[in-house]
N, C-alpha and C positions, 0 to 999 in steps of 0.2 A: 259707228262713225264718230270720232270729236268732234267738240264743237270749232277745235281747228281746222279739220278737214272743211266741216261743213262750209266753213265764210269761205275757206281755199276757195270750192266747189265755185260760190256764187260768187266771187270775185273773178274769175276763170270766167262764167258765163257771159258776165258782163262786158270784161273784157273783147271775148270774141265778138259778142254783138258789133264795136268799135272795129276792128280788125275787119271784119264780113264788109266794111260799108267804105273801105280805104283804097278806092279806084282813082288817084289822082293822076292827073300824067303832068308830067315835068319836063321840059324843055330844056336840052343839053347849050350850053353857051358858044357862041360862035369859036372858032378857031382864035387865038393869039399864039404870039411869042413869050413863054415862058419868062417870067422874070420872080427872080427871090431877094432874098435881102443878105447874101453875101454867098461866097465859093464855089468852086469852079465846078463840081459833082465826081472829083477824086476822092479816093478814100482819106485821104489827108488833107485835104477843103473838100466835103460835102456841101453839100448847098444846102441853104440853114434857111429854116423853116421859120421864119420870127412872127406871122401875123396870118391870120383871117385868109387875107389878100394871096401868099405864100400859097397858102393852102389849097387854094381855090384855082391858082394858076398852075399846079401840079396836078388837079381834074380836070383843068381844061387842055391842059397840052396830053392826057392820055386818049381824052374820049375823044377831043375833037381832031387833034390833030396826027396822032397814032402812035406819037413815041412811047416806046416800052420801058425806058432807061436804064437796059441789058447791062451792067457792068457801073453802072451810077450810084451813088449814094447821097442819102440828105440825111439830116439831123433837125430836131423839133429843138429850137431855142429857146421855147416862153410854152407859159400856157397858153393854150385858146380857150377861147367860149365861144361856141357859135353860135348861141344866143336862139336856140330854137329855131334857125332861119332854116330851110328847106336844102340841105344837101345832098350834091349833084355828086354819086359815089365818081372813086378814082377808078377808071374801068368796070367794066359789064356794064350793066345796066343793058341787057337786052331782051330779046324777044322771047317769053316762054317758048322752050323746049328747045331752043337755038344755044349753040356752045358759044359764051361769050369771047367776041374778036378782039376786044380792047382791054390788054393786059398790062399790068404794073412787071415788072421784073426786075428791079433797083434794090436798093438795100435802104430800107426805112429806119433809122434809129431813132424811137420817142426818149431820148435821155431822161428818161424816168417825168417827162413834163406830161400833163392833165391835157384833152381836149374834150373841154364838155358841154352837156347841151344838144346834143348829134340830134337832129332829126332825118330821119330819110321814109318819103311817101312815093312809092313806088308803086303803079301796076305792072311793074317791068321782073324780069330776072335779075340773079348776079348783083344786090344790094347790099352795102355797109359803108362804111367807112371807108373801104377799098371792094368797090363791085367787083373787081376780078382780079387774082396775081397768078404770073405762070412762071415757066423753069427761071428757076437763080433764083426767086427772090427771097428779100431775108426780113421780116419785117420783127423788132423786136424794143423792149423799153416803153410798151405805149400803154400809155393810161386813160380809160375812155370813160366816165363821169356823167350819168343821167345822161342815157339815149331811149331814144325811141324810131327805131326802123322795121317798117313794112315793107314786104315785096311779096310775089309768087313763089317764084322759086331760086333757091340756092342763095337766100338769105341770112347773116349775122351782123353783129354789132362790129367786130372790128373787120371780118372777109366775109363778102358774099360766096366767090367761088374760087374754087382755087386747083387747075390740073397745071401740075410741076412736074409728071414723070417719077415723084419724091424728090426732086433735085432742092426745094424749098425749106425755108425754116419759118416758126414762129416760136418766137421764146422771150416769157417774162412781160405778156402784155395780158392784162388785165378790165375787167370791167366792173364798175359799181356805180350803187346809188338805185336811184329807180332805174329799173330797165324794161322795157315791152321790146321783143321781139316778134314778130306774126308772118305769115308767113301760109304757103299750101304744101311745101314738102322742100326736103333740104332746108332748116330752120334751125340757128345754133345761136345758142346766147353769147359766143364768140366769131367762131366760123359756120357757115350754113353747109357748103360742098369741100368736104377735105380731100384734096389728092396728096397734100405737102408730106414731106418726109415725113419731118421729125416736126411737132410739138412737146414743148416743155416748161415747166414751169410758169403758168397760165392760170388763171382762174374768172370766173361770172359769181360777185358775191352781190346780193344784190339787201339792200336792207330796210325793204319794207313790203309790205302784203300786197303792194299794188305792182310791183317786178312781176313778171310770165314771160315763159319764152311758148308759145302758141304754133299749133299747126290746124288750119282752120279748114274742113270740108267744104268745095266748091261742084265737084263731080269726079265721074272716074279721073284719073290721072288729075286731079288736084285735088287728095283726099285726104288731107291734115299728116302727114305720113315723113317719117324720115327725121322726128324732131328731136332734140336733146339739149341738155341745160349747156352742154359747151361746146360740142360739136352734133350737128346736124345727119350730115353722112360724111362719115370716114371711109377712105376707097381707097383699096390698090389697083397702080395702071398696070396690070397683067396683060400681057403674059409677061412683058421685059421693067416692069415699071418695079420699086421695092414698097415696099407696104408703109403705113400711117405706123410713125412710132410715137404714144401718146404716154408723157412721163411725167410726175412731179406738178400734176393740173386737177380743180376740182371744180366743182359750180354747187353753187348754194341759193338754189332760185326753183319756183315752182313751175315746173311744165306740162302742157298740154297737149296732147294731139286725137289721131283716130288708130292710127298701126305704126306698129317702129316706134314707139315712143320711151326714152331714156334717161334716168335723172343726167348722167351725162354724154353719153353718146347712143341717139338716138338709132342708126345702123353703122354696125362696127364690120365692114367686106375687106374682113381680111388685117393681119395687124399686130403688134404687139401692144399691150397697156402696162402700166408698172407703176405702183406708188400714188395713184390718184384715186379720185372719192366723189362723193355725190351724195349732199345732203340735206335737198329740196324735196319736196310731193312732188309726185307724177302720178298725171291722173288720164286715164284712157276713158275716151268720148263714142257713144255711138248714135248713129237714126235709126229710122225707120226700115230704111231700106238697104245701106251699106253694109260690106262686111260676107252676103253668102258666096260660100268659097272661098273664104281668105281665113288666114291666121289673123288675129288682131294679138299683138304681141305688144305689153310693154313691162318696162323694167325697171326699179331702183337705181342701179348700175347702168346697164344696156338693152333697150328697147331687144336690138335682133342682130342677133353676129353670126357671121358667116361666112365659115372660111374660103380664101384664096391666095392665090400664090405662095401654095406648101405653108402658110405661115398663120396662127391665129394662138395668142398666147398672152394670158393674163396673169399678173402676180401680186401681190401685196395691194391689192385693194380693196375696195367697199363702199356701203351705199349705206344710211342710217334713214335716207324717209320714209316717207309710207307710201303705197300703191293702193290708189282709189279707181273706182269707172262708176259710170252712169248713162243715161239717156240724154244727149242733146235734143231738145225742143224745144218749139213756143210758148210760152204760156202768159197768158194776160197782157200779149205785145212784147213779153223779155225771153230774151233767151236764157234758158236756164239746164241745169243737170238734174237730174233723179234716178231712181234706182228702178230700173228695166233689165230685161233682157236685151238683146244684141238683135239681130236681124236671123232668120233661120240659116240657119248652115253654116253659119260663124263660128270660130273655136277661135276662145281666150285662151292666151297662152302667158302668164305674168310670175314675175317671179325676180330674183337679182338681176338674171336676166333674163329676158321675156321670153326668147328663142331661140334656140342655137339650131342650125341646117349646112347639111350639105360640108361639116367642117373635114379637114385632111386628116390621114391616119397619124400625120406628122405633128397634127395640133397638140398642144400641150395647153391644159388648167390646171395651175400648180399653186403652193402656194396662197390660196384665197383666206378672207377671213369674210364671213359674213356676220350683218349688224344690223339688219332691216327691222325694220317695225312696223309691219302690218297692220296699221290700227284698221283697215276696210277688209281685211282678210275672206272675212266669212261671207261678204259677195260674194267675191272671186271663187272661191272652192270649186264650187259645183261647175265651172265653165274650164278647168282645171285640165283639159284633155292634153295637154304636152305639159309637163309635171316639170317647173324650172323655178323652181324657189330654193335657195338653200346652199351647201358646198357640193362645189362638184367635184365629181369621183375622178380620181388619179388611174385608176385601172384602165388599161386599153381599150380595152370594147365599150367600155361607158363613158368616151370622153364626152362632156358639153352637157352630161345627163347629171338631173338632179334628182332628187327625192322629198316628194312631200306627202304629207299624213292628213286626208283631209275627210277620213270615213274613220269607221271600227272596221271595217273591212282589210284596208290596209295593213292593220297589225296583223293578216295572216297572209299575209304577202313579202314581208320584209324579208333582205338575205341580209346574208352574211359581210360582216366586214364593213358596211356600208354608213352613212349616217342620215338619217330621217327628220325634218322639219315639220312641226305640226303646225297647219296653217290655218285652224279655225277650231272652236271648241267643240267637244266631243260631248254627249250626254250617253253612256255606254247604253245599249239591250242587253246585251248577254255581255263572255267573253271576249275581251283583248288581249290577246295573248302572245307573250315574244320569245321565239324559240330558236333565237338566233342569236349571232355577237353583233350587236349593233350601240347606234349613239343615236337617243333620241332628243334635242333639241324641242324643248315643248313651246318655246316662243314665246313666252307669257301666256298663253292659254292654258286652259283647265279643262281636267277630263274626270266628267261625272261620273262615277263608281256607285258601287252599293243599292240597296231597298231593304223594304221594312221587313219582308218575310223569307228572303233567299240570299244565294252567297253567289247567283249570277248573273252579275253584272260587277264586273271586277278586271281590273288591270292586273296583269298576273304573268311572272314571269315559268314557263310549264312546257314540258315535253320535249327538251330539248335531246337529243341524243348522247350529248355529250356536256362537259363544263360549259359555258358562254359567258361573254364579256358583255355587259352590258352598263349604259351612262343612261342616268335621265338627270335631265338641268335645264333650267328656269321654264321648269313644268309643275304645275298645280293639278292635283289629283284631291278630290271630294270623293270619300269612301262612304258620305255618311253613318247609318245605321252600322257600319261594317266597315270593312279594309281599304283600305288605299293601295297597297304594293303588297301581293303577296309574292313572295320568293317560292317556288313548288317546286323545280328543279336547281341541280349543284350550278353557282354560281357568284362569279365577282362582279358584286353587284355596285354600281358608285353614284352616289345619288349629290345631286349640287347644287346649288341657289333653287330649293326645290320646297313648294308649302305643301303639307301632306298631313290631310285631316279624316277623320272620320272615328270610329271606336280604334280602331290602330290606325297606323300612318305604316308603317312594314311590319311585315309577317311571315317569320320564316318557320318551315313546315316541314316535316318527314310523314310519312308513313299517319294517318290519324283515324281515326273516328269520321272526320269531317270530311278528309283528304284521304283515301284509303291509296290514291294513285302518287301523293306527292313527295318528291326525293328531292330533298329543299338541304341531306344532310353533306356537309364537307362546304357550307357557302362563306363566304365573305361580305359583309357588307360596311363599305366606308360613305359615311355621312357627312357632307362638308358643308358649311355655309345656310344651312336649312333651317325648316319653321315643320315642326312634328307636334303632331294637338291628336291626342285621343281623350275621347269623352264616354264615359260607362252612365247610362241611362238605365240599364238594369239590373239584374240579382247576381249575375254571374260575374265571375272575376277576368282580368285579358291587362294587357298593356299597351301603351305608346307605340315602342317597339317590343314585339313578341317571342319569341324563340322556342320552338315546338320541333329543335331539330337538333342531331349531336356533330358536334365540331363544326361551330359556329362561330368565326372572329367577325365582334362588330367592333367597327372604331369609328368615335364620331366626334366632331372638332368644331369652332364656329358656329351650332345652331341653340335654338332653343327649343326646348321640347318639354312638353307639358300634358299633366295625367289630371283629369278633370273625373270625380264624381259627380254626379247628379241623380243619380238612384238610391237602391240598396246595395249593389255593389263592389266589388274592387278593383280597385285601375290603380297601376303604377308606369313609373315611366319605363321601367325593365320587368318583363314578366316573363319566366320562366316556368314551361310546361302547362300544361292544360289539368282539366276536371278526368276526367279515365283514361291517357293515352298512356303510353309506355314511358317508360324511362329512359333518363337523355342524359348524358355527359360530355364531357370535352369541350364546350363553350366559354365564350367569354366577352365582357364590353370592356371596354374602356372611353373615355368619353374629357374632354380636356377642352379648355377656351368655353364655356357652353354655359345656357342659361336651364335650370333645374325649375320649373313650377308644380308644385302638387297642391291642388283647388279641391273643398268640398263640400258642395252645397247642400249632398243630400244625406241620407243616414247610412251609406256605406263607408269605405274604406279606401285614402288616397294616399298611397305613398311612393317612395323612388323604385323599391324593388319588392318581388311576391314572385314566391312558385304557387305553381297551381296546385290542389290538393294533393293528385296524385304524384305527383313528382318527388321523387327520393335522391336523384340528380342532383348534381351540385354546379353553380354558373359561376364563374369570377368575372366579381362588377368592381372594375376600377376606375375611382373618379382622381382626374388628377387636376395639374397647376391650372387654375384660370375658371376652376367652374363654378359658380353660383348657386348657391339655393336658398327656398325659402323657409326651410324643413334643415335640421341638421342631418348632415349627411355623414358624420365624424364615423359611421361604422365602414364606411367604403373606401374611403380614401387611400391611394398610395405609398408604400414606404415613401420614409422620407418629407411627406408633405402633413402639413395644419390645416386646422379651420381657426380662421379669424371670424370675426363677427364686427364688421364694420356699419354700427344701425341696428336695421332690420333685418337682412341679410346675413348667409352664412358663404366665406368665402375661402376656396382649396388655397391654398400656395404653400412654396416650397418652405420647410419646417430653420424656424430665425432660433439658432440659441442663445436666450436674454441672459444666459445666466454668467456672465460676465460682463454686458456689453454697461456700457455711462446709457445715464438716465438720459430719454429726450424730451423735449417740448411739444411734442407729438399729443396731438387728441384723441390717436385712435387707437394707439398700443404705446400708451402710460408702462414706463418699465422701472420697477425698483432701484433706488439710485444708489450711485455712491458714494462713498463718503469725498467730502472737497479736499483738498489740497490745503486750501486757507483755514489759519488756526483758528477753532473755534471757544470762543470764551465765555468759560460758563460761572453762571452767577455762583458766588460765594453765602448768598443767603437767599432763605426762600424768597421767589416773587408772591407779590400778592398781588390782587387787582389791580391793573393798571402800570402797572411797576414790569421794567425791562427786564427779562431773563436771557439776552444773549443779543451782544452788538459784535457788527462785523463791520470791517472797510473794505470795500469795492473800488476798483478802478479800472474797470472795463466789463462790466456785466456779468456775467456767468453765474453757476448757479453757487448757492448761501446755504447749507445743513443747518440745523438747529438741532442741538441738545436740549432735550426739555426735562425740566422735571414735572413733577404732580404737585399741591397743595392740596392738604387736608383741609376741607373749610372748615372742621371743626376744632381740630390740633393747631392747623396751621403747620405741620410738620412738610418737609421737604421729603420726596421721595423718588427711585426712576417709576415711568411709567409700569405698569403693571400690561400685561398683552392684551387684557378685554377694554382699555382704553383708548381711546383715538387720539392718535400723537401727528401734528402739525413737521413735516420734516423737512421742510425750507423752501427756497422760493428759487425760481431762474428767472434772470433777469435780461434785458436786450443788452447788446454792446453798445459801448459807450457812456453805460451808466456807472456813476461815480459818485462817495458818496460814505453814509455810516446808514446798515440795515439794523432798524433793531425789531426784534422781536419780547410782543408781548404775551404770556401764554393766557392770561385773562382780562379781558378787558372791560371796559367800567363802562361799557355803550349796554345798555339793553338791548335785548334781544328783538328781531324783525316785530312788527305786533301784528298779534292775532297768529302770530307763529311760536309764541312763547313755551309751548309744551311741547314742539317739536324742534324745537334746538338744542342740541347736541352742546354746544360749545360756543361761545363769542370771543375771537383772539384779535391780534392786531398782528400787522406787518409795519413799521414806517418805515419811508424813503421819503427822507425829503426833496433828497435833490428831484428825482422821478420825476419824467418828463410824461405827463399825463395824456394816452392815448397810443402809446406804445401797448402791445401786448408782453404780457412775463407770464410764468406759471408757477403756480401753488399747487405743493403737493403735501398732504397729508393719506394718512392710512389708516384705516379701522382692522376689525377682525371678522370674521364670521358668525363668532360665537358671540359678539359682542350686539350685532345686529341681531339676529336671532333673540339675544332676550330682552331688545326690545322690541321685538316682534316686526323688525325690518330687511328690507336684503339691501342690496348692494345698487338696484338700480332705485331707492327713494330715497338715496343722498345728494345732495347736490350744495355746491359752500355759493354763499350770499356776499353779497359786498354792501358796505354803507357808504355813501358819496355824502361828505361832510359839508358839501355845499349847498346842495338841494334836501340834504336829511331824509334819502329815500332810501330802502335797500332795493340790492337788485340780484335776482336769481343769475349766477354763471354756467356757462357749458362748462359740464362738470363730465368727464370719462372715467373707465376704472377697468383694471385686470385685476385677476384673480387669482394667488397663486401661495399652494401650502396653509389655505386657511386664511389668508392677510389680504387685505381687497385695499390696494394700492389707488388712489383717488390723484387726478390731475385737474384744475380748474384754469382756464382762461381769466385774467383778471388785466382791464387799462388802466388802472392806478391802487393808490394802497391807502388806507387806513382801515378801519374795525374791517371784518367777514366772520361771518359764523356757518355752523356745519349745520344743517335744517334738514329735517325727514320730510317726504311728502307726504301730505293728508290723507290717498289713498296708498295703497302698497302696487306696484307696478305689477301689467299684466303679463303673463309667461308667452313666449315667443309659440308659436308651432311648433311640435319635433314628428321625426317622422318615428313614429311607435303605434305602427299597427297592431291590432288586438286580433285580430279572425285569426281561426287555426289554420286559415291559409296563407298567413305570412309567416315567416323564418323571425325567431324570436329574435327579435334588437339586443345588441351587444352593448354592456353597460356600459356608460360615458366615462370616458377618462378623468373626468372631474366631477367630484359629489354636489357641486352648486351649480352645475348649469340651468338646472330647473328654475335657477334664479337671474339667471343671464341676461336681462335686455334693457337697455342705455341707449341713452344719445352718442354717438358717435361712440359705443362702448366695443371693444377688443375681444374677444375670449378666445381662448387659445387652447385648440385641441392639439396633440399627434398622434400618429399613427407610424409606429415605430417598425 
């Protein structure tokens, strides 16, 4: 139970206490003469509702005087406030169990104006805002604002009760704020008694924890019964009457009762619904003694529907709260909730909707989408005897029927074709087994698999006669020590928003050692959206997902899946064949969008893929656009797609030809630039320190090449660079910048200190004009061979900057690819003067790759490039294909 449920609960109880102790009686006002504040009561002058007073003379001319105002209309002019003061409903207000006499039948138009503040205390029948309306009326536009009305029976905030024959409408009237509705049966946070045609577009939102619409145990026939967050009971006047049509209306408010109880329509007799919701708690109440012999039925959706007059049909709706019960009693002078049993001989019956009975062969359930969240679930199960949680089946002989999963028992009961909710979690004994085409919906629940010494206790799909279809989605499966999903018989298996842990997470099987019954070959399994975690704690080898079967397509998209050692063994995230079974062909993964982890904390072997010893079989594993890893996976990948290395990470996508493209500003794939356009001017005599070797004029930014040459420091002779030297090759600048760039190739700054013996090089850039704080980029390039004898690679470069104002230097994010030998260097730099090239102190450590060593892995295919071994940067690039 939440700790939301829980305050629900004790707000709920408290509540009723107030409700149980609300016997007021109210005196109706003597008779007058109607009087409003202007028109005549045609539809073209309605009589306009401007005050308090207006209002109050339209309940006095119905109850006391009897007019119905058959064919009459008003209009609300203003807002009201009725200020808490005690409202005398517009009709009903009668005698429990008496049909109320004093009926509204006019056409009400609230012109979208507020009346708020309602209170109505009643020990009477037939209370709201309008006690009663009968045929013709049309009450629509009203906006009712912090109410609070009690009565018996056939209570709500805007109609108490209402028999129209269906001739009636309400539409587009509303209720918020706080709202208490209470009540003994017939209790609706809008309407309490529906006969009306048509409602539409309606809703009870109420916006704080202290809203309930309440149905409160007083004795038989006042048994909290018949309640819902918008309508109360909905009813067709059969046999000649036409049914309740309930459309484009929702309630978002927590309700209470003891049977029938609905987040929005507490009993649905008969009817069509369409497009509406409910997405309150509903909590079902019991005592001591209530309840043997009765269904206690309540619902997310519909406490208890039940057809009549040929007609009971629901479409495109849903219910998102939760379904709670407990024990109403005493305790310590408070009334409160707790978790009991029911009374003997009681049957819970809860679910979307609590009960369906008695419906026509002509009913249709089509169309549903269910959304519920049973955070109290696992009460409920065991009282479970009329099974109504979930979608209901479209087949003819099961209309109104649901299916829910609330044993291991159940998995050997399942048909065909059908789809199954699991409505509490499961700790397996033995076998669960599904040998059918079905869709199981796991609800957010988890079903315990596995032990420390056997392979029985396992969710297993086996024995099927033939192919079967089968879905598991947003179901958690713990396989621990062992399996999560073994596949034993041929099937398409689709697994969805699904977490699945244990030494595998799927395992698919033919014929084995282990399995000597299972025929797992010709399956399918598509993985979407999921969380796959196998962890090897011992000596033997297995994987994430398994394959121990021939012509096998896995495709898996959206999840992440992760091969964990923690032993001496080996885990990968694909493992192909086992230690002595036979040999398997015809398989294959592919796997796209997806996140790759291989962990390994102990002294075995963790990588993406491994056949088992004896397998001679061959699997094609293809990773394609979008998958991550943290291991290079450069040996898998799909024609046509690279590994980038963006970081730490290694990352698939589609294969970018640089080898023409213009250089960019890019930090993460630095690309070999080319030559400018603007003429470059090179000095006529050697530079020396200090001394300019190449000015350019800028007039809108872009990028500046340098020509450089060499100086001998000992000749002083002018030369081109030679290829094991590192050559500065120009700068990009922002737009806008304007200006003379000069380049210095050595400059008369000393080198960082205390970095003295790993500098490489001190140059200069000026820009004068340079508007400081802008970003531009530096790029220069080294060689391979060049680093190498100075015993460095590629990721302990990084260019420094000197700020000639502070006289500090400062390390820049520095990038680099690697390509033909030449490790092309990018730096971010916000202004210009000195920068030098600086090695770091220690040599950078090598990333993971995935190079397992056991004779039980498939030897690694050498890297397309001879320096990866050297590969890891800040925001560094590396770039594999797979041609």
């Amino acid at each position: 139970m939440t700790m939301k449920t829980k305050k629900t609960l004790q707000h709920i109880a408290a509540v009723a206490v107030v409700l149980l102790t609300l016997c007021l009686v109210f005196a109706a006002p003597a008779a007058a003469e109607a009087v409003y504040s202007g028109g005549d009561g045609i539809e073209d002058a309605p009589y306009q509702i401007s005050t308090v007073s207006d209002l109050k003379n339209l309940s006095t001319a119905v109850n006391a005087d009897g007019t119905t105002y058959a064919g009459k209309y008003f209009q609300l002019a203003a807002n009201l406030d009725l200020e808490d003061e005690k409202w005398t409903p517009i009709g009903g207000n009668c005698t429990f169990g008496v049909t109320p006499s004093k009926l509204f039948c006019g056409s009400f138009d609230g012109q979208n104006y507020h009346i708020s503040n309602l209170m109505v205390e009643e020990e009477n029948s037939a209370v709201g805002l309008f006690g009663a309306v009968g045929p013709g009326a049309v009450i629509k536009n009203v906006y009712l604002e912090n109410v609070q009305v009690t009565g018996l029976e056939s209570v709500g905030a805007l109609i108490g009760h209402s028999n129209t024959a269906g001739t009636a409408s309400v539409s587009n009237c509303h209720v918020s704020g706080t709202i208490i509705v209470g009540g003994v049966t017939q209790v609706g946070g809008l309407i309490g008694s529906c006969g009306i045609g048509t409602v539409s577009g309606c809703s009870v939102n109420a916006d704080n924890a202290e809203s309930i619409v309440a149905g409160i145990y007083i004795e038989e026939d006042k048994e909290g019964d018949n309640i819902g967050g918008l309508i109360g009971q909905a009813y067709t006047n059969a046999p000649t009457g036409s049914p309740v049509a309930l459309s484009g209306s929702s309630a978002d408010i927590n309700v209470f009762g003891f049977r029938k109880v609905g987040g929005l329509v507490g009993m649905y007799l008969g009817g069509s619904l369409s497009g509406s919701h409910a997405t309150g708690d509903v909590f079902l109440a019991f005592n001591e003694t209530y309840g043997s012999g009765k269904t206690l039925s309540v619902g997310s959706l519909i406490g208890e529907m039940k057809g009549a007059a040929g007609v009971s049909e629901i479409s495109n709706s849903y219910a998102s709260g939760s379904v709670g019960m407990g024990l109403l009693h005493a305790e310590d002078g408070t009334t409160v909730l707790s978790s009991a049993e029911p009374a003997d001989g009681a049957t819970i019956s809860a679910g979307l909707i609590g009960a369906v009975r008695d419906g026509p062969a002509t009913g249709t359930y089509d169309a549903w989408w269910y959304n519920v969240d049973l955070d109290d679930i696992e009460s409920i199960a065991p009282y479970m005897k009329t099974k109504a949680l979930g979608q209901i089946s479209t087949t003819a002989d099961e209309k109104g029927k649901v299916n829910l999963i609330t044993s291991e028992e159940d998995f050997r009961s399942l048909e065909d074709d059908k789809t199954y909710t699991l409505a509490c979690d499961l700790d397996l004994t033995g076998y669960a087994d599904i040998s059918h085409s079905v869709i199981i919906d796991g609800n957010g629940k988890t079903i315990t698999a596995g032990d420390t010494n056997t392979y029985q206790k396992l969710l297993r799909l086996w024995g099927a006669a033939s192919s079967i279809d089968v879905t598991l989605k947003n179901i958690n499966v713990n396989g621990g020590s062992h399996y999560a999903v073994l596949v034993g018989t041929e099937a398409n298996l689709v697994i969805e928003s699904a977490t699945l842990t244990g030494w595998n997470a799927v395992y698919v099987v033919q014929e084995s050692t282990t399995w000597p019954e299972a025929k797992g070959d010709g399956s399918t399994v598509t993985i979407k959206n999921s969380v796959l975690s196998g962890t090897n704690s011992g000596s033997e080898g297995f994987g994430t997902v398994a394959i121990f079967a021939n012509s096998t397509a896995v495709t898996i998209s959206g999840s992440t899946l992760t091969a964990e050692v923690t032993g001496s063994g080996i885990q990968s995230i694909i493992r192909y064949g086992g230690m002595n079974d036979p040999v398997h062909g015809d398989s294959a993964v592919t796997i796209t969008d997806s996140t790759l982890n291989v962990l390994n904390s102990g002294t075995g072997t963790a990588s993406i893929y491994s056949n088992g010893t004896a397998e001679t079989g061959t699997l094609k594993l293809t990773l394609g656009e979008g998958v991550t890893a943290n291991v290079n996976p450069s040996a898998y990948i799909a024609g046509g797609m690279e590994v980038v290395q963006p970081g730490d990470k290694y990352l698939v996508q589609k294969y970018v030809d640089r080898s023409s493209s213009s250089s960019s500003s890019s930090t993460t794939e630095p690309e070999e630039p080319e030559q400018p356009e603007e003429p470059v001017v090179e000095p006529e005599t050697p530079a020396a320190p200090g001394e300019v070797a190449s000015s350019t004029e800028v007039t809108d930014g872009g990028e500046v090449a340098f020509e450089t040459t060499v100086v001998d420091d000992e000749t002083g002779e002018q030369s081109a660079p030679a290829a094991a030297d590192s050559e500065i090759k120009g700068v990009v600048l922002p737009t806008g910048t304007e200006g003379t760039v000069e380049f210095v190739p050595v400059s008369e700054q000393p080198a960082p200190a205390g970095q003295e013996e790993n500098t490489k090089r001190v140059f200069e850039i000026n820009v004068p004009s340079y508007k400081k704080g802008e970003a531009a980029v530096i790029k220069f390039q080294m060689t391979v061979a060049e680093l190498a004898a100075d015993g460095k690679e590629a990721a302990d470069v990084a260019l420094w900057h000197y700020d000639e104002e502070t006289g500090e230097w400062t390390k820049l994010v520095t990038s680099f690819i690697i390509k033909d030998g030449i490790v092309y260097f990018e730096a971010i730099t916000n202004d210009f003067s000195p920068f030098a090239i600086v090695y770091a102190d220690e040599p950078a450590a090598d990333l993971p790759t995935d190079t397992p060593e056991t004779p039980e892995q498939p030897e690694e295919p050498a890297s397309p490039a001879p320096v990866l071994a050297v590969l890891v940067a800040l925001g560094a690039a590396v770039v594999l294909r797979r041609k």
